[in-house]
PyMOL Python script that loads the backbone (N, CA, C, O; Angstrom):
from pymol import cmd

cmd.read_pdbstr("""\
ATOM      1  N   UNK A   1      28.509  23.600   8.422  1.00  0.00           N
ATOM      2  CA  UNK A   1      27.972  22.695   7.422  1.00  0.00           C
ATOM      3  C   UNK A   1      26.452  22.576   7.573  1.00  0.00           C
ATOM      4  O   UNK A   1      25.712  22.994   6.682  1.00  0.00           O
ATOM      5  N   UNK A   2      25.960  21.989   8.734  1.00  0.00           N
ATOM      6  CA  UNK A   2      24.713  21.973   8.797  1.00  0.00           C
ATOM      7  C   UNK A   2      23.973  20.832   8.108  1.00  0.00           C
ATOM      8  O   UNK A   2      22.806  20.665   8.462  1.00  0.00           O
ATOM      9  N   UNK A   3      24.418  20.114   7.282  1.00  0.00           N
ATOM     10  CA  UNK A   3      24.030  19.222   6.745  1.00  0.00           C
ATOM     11  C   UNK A   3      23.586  17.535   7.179  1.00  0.00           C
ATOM     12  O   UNK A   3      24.371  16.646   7.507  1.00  0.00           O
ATOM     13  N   UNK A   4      22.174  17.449   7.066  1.00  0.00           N
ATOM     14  CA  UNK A   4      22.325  16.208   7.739  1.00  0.00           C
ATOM     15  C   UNK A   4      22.803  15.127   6.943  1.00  0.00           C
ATOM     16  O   UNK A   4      22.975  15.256   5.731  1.00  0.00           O
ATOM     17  N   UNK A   5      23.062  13.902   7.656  1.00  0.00           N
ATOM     18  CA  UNK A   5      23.901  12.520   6.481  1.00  0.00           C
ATOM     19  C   UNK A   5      22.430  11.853   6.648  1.00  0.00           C
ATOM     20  O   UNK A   5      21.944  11.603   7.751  1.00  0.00           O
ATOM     21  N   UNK A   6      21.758  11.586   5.357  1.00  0.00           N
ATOM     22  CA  UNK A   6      20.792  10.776   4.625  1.00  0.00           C
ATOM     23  C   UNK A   6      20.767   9.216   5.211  1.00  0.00           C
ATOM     24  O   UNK A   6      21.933   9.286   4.822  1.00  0.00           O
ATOM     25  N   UNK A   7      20.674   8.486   5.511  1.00  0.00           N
ATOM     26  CA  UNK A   7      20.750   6.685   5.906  1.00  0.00           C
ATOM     27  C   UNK A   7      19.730   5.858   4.408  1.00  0.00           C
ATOM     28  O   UNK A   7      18.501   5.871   4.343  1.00  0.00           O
ATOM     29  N   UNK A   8      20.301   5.468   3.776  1.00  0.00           N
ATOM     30  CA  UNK A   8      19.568   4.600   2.746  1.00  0.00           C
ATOM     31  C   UNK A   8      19.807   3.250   2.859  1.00  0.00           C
ATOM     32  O   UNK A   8      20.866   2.893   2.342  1.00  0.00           O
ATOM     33  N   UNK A   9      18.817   1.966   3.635  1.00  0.00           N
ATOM     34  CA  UNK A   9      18.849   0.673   3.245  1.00  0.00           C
ATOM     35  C   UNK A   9      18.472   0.198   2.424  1.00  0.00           C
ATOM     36  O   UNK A   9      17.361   0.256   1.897  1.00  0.00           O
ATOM     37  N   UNK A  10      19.653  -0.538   2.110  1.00  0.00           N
ATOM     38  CA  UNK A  10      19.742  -1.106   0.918  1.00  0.00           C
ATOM     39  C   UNK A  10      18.935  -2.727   0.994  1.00  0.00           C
ATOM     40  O   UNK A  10      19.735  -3.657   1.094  1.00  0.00           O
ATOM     41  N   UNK A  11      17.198  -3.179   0.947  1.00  0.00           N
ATOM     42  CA  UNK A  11      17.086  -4.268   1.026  1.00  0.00           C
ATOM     43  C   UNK A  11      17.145  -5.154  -0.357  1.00  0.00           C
ATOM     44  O   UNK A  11      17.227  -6.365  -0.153  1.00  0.00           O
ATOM     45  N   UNK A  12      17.123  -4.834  -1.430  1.00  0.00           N
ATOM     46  CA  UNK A  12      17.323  -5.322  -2.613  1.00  0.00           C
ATOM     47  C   UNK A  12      16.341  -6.256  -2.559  1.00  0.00           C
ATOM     48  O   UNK A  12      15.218  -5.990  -2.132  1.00  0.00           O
ATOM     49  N   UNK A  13      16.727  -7.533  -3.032  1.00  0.00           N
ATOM     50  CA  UNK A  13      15.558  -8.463  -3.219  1.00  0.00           C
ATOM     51  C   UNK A  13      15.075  -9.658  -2.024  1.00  0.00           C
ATOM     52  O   UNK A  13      14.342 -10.647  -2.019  1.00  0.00           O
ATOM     53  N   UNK A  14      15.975  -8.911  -1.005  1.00  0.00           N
ATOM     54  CA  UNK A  14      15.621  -9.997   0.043  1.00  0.00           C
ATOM     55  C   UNK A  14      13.766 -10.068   0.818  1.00  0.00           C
ATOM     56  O   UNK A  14      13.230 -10.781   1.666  1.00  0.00           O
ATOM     57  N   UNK A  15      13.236  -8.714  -0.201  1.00  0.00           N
ATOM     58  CA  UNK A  15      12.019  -9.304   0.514  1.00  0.00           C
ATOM     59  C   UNK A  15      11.254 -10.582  -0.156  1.00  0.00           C
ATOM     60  O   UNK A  15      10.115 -10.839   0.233  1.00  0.00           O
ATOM     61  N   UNK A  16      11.912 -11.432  -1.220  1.00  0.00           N
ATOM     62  CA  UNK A  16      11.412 -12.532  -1.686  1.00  0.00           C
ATOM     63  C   UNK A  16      10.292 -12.421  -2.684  1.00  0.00           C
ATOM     64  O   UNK A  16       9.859 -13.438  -3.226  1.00  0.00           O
ATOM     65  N   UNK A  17       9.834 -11.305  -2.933  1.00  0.00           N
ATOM     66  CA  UNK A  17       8.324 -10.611  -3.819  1.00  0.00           C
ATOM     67  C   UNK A  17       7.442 -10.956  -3.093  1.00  0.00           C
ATOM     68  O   UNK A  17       6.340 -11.184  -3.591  1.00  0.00           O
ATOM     69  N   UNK A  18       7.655 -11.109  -1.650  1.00  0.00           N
ATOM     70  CA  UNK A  18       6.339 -11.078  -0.625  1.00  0.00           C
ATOM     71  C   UNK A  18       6.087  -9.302  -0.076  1.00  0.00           C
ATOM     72  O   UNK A  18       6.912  -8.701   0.613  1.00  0.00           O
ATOM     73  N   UNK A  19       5.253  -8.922  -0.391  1.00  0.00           N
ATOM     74  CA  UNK A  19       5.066  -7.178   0.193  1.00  0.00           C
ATOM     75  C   UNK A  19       4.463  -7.233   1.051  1.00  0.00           C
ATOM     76  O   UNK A  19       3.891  -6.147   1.144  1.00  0.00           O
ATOM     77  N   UNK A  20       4.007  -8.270   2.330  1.00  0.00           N
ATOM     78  CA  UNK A  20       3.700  -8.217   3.594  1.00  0.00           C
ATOM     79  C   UNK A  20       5.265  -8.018   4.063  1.00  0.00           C
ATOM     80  O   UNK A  20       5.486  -6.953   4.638  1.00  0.00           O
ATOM     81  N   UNK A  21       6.226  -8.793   3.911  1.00  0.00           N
ATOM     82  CA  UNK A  21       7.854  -9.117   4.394  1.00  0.00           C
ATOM     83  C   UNK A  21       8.572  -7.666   3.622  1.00  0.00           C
ATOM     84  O   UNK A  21       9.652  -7.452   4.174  1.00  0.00           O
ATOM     85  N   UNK A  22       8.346  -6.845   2.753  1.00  0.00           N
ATOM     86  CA  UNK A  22       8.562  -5.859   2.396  1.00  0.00           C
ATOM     87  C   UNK A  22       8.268  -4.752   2.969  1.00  0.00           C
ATOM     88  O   UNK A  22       9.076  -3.824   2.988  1.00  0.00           O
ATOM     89  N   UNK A  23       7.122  -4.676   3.501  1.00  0.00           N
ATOM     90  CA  UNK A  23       6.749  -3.610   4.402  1.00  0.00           C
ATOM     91  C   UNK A  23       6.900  -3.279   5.877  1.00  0.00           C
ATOM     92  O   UNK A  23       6.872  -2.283   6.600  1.00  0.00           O
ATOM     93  N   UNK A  24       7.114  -4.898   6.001  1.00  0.00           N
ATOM     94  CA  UNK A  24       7.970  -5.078   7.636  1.00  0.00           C
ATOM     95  C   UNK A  24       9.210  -4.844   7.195  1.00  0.00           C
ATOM     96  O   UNK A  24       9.608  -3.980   7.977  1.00  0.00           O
ATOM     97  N   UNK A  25      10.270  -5.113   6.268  1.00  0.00           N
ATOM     98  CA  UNK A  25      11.512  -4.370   6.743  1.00  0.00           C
ATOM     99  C   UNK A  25      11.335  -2.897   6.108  1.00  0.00           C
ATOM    100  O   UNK A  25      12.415  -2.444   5.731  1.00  0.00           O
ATOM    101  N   UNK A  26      10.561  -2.293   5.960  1.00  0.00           N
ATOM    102  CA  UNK A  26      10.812  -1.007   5.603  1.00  0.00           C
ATOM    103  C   UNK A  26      10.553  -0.463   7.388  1.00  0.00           C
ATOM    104  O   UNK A  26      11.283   0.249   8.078  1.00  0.00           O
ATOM    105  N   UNK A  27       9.278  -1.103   7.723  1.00  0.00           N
ATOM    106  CA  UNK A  27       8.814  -0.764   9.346  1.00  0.00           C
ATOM    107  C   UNK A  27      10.235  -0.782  10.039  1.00  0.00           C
ATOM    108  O   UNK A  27      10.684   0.097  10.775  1.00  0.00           O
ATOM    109  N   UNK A  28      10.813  -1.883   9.682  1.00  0.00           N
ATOM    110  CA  UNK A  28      12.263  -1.740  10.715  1.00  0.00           C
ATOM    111  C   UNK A  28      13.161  -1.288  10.455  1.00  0.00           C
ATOM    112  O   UNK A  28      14.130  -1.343  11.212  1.00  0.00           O
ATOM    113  N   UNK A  29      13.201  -0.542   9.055  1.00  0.00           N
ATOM    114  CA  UNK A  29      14.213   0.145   8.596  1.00  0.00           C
ATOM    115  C   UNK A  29      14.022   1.917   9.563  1.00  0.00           C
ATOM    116  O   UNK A  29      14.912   2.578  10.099  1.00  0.00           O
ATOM    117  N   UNK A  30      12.637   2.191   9.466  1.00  0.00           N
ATOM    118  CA  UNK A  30      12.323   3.429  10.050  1.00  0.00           C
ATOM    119  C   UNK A  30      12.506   3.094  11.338  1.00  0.00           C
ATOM    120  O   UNK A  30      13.521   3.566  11.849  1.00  0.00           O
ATOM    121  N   UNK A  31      11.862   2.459  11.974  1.00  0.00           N
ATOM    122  CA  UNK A  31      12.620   2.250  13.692  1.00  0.00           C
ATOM    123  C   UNK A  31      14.119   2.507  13.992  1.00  0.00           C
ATOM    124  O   UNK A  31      14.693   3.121  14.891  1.00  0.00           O
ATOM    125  N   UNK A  32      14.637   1.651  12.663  1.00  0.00           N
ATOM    126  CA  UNK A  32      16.249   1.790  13.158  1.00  0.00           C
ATOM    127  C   UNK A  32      16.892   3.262  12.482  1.00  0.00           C
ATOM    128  O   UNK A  32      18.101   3.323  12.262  1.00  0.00           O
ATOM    129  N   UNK A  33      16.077   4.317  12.205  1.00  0.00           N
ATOM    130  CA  UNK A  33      16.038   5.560  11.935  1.00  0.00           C
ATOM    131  C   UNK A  33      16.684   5.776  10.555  1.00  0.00           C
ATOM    132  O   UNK A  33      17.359   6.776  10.309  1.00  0.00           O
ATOM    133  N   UNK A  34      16.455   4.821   9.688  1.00  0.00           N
ATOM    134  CA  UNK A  34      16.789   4.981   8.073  1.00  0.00           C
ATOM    135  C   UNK A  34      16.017   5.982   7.484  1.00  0.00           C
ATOM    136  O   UNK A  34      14.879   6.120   7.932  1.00  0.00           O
ATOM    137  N   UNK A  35      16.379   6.702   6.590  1.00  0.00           N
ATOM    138  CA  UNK A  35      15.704   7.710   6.060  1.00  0.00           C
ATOM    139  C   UNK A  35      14.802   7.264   5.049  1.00  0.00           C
ATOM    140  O   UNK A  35      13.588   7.466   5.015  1.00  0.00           O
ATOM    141  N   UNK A  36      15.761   6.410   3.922  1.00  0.00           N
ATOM    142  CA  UNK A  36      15.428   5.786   3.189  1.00  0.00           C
ATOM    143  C   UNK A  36      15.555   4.370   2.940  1.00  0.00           C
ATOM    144  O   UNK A  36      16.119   3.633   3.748  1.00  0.00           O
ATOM    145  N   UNK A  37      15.041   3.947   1.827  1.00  0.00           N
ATOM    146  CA  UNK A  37      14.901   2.063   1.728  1.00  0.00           C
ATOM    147  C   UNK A  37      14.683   1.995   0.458  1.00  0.00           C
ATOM    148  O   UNK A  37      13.729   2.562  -0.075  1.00  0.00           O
ATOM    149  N   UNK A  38      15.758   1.116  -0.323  1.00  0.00           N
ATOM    150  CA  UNK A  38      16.161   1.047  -1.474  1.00  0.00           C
ATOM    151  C   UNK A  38      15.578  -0.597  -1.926  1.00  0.00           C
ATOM    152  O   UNK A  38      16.071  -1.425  -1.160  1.00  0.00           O
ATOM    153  N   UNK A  39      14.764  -1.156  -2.857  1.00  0.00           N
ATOM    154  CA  UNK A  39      14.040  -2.057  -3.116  1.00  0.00           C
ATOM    155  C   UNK A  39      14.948  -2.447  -4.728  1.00  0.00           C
ATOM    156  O   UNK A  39      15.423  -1.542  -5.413  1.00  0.00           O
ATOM    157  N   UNK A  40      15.060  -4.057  -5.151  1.00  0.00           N
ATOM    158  CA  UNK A  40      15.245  -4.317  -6.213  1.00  0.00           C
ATOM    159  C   UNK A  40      13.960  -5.271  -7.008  1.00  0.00           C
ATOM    160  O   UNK A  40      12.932  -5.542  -6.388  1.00  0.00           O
ATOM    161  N   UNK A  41      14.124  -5.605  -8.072  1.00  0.00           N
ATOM    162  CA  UNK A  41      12.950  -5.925  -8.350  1.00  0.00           C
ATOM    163  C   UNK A  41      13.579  -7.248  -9.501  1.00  0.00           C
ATOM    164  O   UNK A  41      14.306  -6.390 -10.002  1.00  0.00           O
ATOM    165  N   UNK A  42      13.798  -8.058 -10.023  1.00  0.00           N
ATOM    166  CA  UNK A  42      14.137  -9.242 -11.176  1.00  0.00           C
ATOM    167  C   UNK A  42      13.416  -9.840 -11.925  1.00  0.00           C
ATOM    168  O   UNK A  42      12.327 -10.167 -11.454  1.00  0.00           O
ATOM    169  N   UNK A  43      13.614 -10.091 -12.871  1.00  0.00           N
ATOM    170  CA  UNK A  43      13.231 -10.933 -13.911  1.00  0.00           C
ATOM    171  C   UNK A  43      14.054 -12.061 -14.053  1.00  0.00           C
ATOM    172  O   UNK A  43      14.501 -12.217 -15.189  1.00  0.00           O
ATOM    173  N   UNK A  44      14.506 -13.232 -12.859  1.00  0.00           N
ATOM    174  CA  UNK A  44      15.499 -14.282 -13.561  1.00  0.00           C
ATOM    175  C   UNK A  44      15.499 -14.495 -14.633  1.00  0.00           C
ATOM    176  O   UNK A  44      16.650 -14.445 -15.064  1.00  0.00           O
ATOM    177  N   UNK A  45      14.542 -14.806 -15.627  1.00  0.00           N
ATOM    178  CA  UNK A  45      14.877 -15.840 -16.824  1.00  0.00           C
ATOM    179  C   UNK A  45      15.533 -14.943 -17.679  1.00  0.00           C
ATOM    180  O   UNK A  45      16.149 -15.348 -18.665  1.00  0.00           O
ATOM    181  N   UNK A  46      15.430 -13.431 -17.300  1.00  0.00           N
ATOM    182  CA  UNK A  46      16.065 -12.769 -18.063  1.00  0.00           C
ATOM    183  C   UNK A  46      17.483 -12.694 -18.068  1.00  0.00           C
ATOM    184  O   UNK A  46      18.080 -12.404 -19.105  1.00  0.00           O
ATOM    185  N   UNK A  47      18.103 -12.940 -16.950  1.00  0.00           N
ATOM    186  CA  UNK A  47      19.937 -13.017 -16.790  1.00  0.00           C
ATOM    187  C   UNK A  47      20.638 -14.193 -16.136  1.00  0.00           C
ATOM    188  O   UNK A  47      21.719 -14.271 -15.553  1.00  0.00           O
ATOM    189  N   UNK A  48      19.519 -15.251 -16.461  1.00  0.00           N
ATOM    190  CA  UNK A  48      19.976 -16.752 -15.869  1.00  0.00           C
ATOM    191  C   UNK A  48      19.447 -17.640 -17.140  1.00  0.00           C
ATOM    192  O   UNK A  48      18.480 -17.289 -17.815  1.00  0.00           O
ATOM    193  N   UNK A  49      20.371 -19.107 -17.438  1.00  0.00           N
ATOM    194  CA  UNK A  49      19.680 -20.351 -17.860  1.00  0.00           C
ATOM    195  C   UNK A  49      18.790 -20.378 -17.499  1.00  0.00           C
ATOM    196  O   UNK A  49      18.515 -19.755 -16.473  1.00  0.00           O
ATOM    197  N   UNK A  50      17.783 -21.201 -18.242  1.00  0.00           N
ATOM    198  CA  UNK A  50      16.520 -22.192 -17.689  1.00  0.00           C
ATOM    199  C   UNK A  50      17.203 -23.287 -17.292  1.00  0.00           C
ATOM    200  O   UNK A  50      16.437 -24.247 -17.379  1.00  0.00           O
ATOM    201  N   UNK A  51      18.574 -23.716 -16.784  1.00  0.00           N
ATOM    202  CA  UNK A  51      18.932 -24.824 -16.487  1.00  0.00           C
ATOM    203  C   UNK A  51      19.204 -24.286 -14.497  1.00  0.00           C
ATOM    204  O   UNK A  51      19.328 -25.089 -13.572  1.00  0.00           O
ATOM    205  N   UNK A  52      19.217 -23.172 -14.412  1.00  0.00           N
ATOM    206  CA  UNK A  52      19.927 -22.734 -13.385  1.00  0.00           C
ATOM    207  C   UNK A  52      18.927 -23.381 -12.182  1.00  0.00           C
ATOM    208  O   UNK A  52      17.712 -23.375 -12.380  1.00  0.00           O
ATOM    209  N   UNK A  53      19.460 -23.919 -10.974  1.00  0.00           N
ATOM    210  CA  UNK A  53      18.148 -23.972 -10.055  1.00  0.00           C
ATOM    211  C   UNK A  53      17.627 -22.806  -9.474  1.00  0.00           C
ATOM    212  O   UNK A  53      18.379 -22.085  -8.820  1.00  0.00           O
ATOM    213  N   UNK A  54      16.466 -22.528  -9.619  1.00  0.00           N
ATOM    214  CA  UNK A  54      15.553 -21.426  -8.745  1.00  0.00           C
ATOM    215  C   UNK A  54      15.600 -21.454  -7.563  1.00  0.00           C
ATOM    216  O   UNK A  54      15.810 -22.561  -7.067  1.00  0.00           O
ATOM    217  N   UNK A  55      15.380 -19.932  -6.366  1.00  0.00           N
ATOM    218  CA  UNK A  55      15.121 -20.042  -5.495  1.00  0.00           C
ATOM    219  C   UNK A  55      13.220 -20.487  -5.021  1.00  0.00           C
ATOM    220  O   UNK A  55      12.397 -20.708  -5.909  1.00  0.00           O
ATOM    221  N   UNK A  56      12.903 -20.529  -3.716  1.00  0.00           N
ATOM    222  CA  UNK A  56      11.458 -21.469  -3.528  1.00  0.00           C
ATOM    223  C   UNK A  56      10.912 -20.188  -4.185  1.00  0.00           C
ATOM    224  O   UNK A  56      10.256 -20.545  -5.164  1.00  0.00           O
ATOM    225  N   UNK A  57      10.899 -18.215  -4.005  1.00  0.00           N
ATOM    226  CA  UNK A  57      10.125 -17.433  -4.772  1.00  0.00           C
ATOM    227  C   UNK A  57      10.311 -17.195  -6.314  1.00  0.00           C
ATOM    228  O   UNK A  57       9.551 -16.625  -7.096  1.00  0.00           O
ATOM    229  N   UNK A  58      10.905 -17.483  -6.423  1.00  0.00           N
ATOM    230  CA  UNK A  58      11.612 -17.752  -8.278  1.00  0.00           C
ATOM    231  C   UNK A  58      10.393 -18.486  -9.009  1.00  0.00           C
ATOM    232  O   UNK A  58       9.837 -18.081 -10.029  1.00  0.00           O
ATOM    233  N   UNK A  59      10.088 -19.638  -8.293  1.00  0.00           N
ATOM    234  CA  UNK A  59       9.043 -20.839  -8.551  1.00  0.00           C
ATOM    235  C   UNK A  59       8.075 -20.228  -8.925  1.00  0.00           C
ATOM    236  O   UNK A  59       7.044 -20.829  -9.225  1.00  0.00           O
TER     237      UNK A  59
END
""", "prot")
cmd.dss("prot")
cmd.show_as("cartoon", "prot")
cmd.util.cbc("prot")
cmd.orient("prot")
C-alpha cells in the first residue's frame, strides 16, 4: 500500500474569532502531529433568532 493516513483536526469554531487562540491550536495541532486543521467560520444572525442568547464572541 504505502500509503500514508492524513490526520485532519477538526477545530471548527472553537477558536471564538480570536486568531491569536486560532493559531495556538493550529501550533498544537502540529505538535500533536496533525497534518491538517479544519477551521469553521458563522454568521449567527443568519441561522438563529434575534431572540436567541449569544455567546460573549457572538457580542
Amino acid at each position: 500500500m504505502g500509503n500514508k493516513v492524513q490526520i485532519i483536526a477538526e477545530i471548527g469554531v472553537n477558536h471564538n474569532g480570536n486568531i491569536d487562540l486560532a493559531y495556538e491550536m493550529i501550533d498544537k495541532a502540529s505538535n500533536a502531529g496533525v497534518d491538517f486543521v479544519k477551521f469553521q467560520t458563522s454568521i449567527p444572525s443568519l441561522v438563529t433568532s434575534m431572540y436567541a442568547p449569544k455567546a460573549e464572541y457572538q457580542l
